[in-house]
N, C-alpha and C positions, 0 to 999 in steps of 0.2 A: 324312267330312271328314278328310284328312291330321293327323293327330298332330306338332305341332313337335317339333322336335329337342332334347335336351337334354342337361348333360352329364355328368359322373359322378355330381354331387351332386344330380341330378334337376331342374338348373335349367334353363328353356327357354334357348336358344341366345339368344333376342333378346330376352332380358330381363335378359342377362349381367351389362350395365354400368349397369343403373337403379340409381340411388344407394340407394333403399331394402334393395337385394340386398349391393349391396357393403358397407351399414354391417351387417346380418346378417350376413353371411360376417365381417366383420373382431371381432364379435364372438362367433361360433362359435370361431373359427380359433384367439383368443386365450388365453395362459394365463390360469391361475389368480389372481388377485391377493396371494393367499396365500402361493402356491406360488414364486413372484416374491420375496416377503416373505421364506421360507425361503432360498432359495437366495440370495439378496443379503446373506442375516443371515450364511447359513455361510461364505459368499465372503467380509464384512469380519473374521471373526472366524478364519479360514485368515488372510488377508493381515497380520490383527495377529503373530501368532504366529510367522509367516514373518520379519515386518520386526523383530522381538523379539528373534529368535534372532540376527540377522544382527548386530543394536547390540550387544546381549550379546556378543558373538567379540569387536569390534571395543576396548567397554570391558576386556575382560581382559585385553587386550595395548594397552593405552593406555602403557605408561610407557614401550614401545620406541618409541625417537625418533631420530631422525640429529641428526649435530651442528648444523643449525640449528633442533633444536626439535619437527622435525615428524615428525606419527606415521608411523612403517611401515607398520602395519598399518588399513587406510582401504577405505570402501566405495567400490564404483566400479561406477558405475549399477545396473545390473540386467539379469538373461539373458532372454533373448525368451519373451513371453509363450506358457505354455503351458496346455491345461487338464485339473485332475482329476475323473476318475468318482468321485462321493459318490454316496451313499444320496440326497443334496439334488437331485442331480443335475451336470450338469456344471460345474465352477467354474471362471472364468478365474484364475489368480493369478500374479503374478513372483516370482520369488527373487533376492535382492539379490547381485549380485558383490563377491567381498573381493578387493582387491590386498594381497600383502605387499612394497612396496620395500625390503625388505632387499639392500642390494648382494651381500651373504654368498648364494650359493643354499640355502646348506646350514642356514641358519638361517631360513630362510623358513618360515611357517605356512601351512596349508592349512585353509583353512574348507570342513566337511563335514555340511550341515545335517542333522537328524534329523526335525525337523516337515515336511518336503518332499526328503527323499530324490531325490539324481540319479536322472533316467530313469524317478520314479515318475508313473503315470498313473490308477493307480485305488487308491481304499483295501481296508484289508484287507476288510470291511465286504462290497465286491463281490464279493473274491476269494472267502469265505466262500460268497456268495449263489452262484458258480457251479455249485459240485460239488452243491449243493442242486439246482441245473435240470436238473446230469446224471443224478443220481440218478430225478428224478422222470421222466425217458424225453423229456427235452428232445434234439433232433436239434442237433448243433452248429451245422448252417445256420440254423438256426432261434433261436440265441441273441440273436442280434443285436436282432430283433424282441421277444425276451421280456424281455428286460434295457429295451428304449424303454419298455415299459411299466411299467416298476417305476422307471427312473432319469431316463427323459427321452429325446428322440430324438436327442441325441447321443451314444449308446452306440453307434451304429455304428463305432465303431474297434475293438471288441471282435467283429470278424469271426470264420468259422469258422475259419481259418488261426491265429488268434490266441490262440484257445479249444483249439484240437489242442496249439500250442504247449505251454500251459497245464499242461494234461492230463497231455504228455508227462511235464514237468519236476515233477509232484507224482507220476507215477509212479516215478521215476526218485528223488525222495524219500524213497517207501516202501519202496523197495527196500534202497537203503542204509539207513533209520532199522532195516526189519527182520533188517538183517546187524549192525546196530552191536556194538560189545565191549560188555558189561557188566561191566569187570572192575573190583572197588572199590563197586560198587554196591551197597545194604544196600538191601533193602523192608522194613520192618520188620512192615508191615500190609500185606495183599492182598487187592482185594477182585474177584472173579470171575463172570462169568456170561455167558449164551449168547444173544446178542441174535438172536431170527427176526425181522428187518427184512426186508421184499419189494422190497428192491436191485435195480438190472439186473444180475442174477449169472446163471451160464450155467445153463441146467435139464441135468439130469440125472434119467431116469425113475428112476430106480430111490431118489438120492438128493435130500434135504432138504440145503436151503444153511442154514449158523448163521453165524454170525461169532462168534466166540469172543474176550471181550476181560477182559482183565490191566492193573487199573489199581492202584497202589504208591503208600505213603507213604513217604519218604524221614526218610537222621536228621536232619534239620532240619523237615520237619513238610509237606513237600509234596507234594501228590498226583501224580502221573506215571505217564503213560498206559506201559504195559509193552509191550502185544503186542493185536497187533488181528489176526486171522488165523480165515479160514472153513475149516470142517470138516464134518463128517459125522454132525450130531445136536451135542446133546454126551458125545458119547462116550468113554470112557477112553483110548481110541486117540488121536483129535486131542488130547486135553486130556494126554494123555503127550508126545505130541511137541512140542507146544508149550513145554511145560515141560522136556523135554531139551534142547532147542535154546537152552535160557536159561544152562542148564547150559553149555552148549556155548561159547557166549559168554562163558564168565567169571563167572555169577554163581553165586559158590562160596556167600555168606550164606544162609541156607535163613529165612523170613518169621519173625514171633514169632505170628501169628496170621492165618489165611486167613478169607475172610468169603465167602458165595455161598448159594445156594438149594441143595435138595436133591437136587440131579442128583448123581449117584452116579460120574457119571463123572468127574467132578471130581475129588472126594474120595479116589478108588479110585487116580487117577492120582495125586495127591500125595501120600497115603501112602506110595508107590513113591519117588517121585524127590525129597520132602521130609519122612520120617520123622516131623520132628523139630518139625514146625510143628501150631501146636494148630487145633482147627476151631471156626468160630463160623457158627452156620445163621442164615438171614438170615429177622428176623421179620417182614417185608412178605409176604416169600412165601409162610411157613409159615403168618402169617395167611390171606392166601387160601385156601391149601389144605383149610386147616382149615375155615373159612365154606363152601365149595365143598361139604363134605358134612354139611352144616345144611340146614334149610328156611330162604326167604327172610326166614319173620317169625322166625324165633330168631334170625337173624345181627341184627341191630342191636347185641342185648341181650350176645352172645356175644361179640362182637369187643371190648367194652367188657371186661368181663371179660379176654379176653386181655392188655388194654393194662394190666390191672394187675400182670400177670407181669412181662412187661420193663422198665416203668416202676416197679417197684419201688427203692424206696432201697437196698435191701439183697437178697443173696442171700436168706437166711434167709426174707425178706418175700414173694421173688418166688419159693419154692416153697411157702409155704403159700399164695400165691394159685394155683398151680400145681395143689397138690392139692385145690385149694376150685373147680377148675374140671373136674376129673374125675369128682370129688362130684356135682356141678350136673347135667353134660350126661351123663355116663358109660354108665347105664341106657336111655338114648332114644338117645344120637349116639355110639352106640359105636365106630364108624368114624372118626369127627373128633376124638374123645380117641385111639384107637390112633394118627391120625397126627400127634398133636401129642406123645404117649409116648415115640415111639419115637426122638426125637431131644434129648428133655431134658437130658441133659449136655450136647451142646454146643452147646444154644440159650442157655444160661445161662456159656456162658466168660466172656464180655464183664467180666464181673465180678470176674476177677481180674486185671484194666487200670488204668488210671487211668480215674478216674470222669470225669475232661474227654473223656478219648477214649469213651465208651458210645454219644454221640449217633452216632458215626461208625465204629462197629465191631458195632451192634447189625443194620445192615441195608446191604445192596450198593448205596444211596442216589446215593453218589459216582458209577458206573456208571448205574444209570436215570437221573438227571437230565442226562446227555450225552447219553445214546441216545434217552430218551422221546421226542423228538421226529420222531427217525427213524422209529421203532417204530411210532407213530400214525399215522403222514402219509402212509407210503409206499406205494404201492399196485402191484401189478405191471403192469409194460408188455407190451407188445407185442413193441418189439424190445427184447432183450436184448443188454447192452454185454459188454464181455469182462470177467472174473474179475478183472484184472490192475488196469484201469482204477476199479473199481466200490471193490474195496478203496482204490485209492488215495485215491478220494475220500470215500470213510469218515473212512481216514485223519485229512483233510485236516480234516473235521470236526471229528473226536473232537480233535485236536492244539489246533485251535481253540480245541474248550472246553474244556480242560485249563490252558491257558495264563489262564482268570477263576476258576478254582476256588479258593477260598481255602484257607491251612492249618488243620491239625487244634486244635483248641480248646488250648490250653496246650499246643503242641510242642515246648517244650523237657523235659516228662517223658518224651519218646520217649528220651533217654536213658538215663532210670533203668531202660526197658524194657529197650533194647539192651546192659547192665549186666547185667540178669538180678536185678533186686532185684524183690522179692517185695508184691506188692499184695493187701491183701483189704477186698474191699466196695468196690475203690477208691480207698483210703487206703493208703499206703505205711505198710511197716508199721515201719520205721526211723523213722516222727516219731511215733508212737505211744510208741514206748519212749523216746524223747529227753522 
């Protein structure tokens, strides 16, 4: 017996238009109710903010008026409905037009909204979410499709053409932020390390791709991505040029304290090109390190112990837990005391800081919490993107999360730093004597 015809969605041809099918289909086909619910919430709550701003302009220039009374500055309709890409999906909104009738041209005001920016179409939100789909070995043809899935299916304006665009111009951003002058610029605090994300970076047999990143607290108390740039390991070699190249740029202030793990190439290279800057080893790392040559059932009990070293109120405190933790393990995990020895002085600088800054100079925190996600997520592809593009969109990231990072706990003692007065346990020691 012949098999009837049917059509994509495996429905027989002649049973297309049975009402039963098409009230099925109309309720497959339909969104979310939800989802509806969202995007109609973020849609009135765009349009309030949109028509807020627009009254706002219009109230602060209410007292200019022509001699019969009437204001100059007046809204006048609204520009043709446009829509933006959200996270919600796509949202219809208008923006109000403002006329200035000032006869004067030259006295005329220009309304330049900031909650709906000319000629924007997507939020940052999106722009964020793309370098994320290139990184993960997304094909630019293929954006269009992976973007309906996460924002709705009218992401199609966000074509491949659109996305090269894109590309371009945040390479084209790394370029220049990586040439910019530093001149005038103070880090006060540096915190360092060599992130192995599996990026589309070009292979090389012979070498290991790192990306090497330099994130800065400033003397006002905020953190600022420095230098994002892949190398060769981390090796004193890239970790020297990097840091001549800052030199290079103008940044003559040399740090008050560098903070990183114990790659040696670091350290080796700033001692070179930053004499003068003191070192603080980062106790996330040193912790592992140290548990990594323990047995599994001693680390519980061992790492607690550690956390009473750095968490210590006072130096004093945190090396007699120091040497109460050499006592303990010494005899059995000799290997895990040798590598927690051998860097005790400047695992313990932190403590001639201010005691607001410990939580944020004890470990390169500021640094993993940008990258962890990169780090975890990223898996290697297939095809591999070019070097140029891959860092840009690092870049784009890190830049990203740099701009929610909060400042340093009581930022305004980074002066007393930058001053060169003298802290101990944390306490300044000018209020001690007053």
């Amino acid at each position: 017996m012949n098999q009837s015809k049917t059509d994509r969605q495996g429905v027989p041809v002649d049973q297309q238009f049975d009402p039963e099918v098409i009230s099925f289909r109309a309720q497959f086909d339909q969104k979310s109710p939800l989802d509806e619910i969202v995007r109609e919430g973020a849609r009135r709550m765009l349009q309030s903010a949109i028509d807020a701003e627009v009254e706002a302009f219009i109230a602060r220039h209410a007292e200019r008026t022509d001699e019969q009374g009437r204001r100059l500055v007046v809204k006048n309709g609204a520009l043709p409905e446009r829509e933006i890409l959200t996270g919600a999906g796509s949202i219809p909104v208008r923006q109000g037009r403002v006329r200035d009738n000032d006869p004067d041209r030259n006295r005329r005001v220009t309304f330049s909204p900031s909650v709906l920016p000319s000629y924007l179409r997507k939020t940052a939100a999106i722009e964020e979410l793309i370098p994320w789909l290139f990184l993960k070995g997304i094909s630019t043809g293929d954006f269009g499709e992976a973007l309906q899935a996460l924002v709705g299916e009218r992401a199609a304006g966000l074509s491949a053409n659109v996305v090269c665009r894109l590309k371009e111009q945040w390479c084209s951003a790394y370029d220049d932020w990586s040439k910019r002058s530093l001149a005038g610029k103070h880090y006060v605090y540096v915190w360092a390390d060599g992130i192995y994300a599996k990026v589309r970076l070009e292979d090389d047999a012979n070498k290991k791709q790192c990306l090497l990143v330099l994130l800065g607290a400033t003397a006002d108390g905020k953190k600022e991505l420095i230098a994002v740039l892949d190398g060769y390991r981390e090796s004193e070699q890239s970790w020297s040029e990097l840091l001549i190249d800052l030199k290079q740029r103008e940044l003559k202030m040399a740090p008050k304290v560098a903070v990183g793990d114990g790659a040696l190439g670091f350290w080796a290279a700033l001692r070179k090109v930053f004499p003068d800057t003191r070192e603080q080893r980062c106790w996330v790392h040193k912790t592992a390190n140290v548990l990594n040559k323990m047995p599994k059932s001693v680390q519980p009990k061992a790492k607690g112990d550690l956390h009473e070293i750095w968490q210590a109120e006072t130096k004093v405190d945190a090396d007699k837990a120091f040497d109460a933790f050499i006592e303990k393990y010494g005899a059995k995990y000799s290997q895990a005391c040798d590598c927690l020895q051998k860097d005790r002085d400047v695992l313990l600088t932190f403590y001639d800081f201010p005691a607001e800054h410990w939580s944020h100079l004890r470990t390169t925190n500021p640094i993993e919490s940008t990258f962890a996600t990169i780090r975890l997520r990223h898996r290697k592809t297939k095809g591999n993107g070019t070097r140029r593009a891959s860092l840009a969109m690092m870049f784009k990231l890190a830049d990203s999360a740099s701009k929610k990072r909060r400042r340093l706990n009581c930022h305004e003692k980074i002066t007393l730093v930058i001053e060169g007065r003298t802290f101990k346990e944390g306490i300044l020691q000018d209020e001690i004597a007053a």
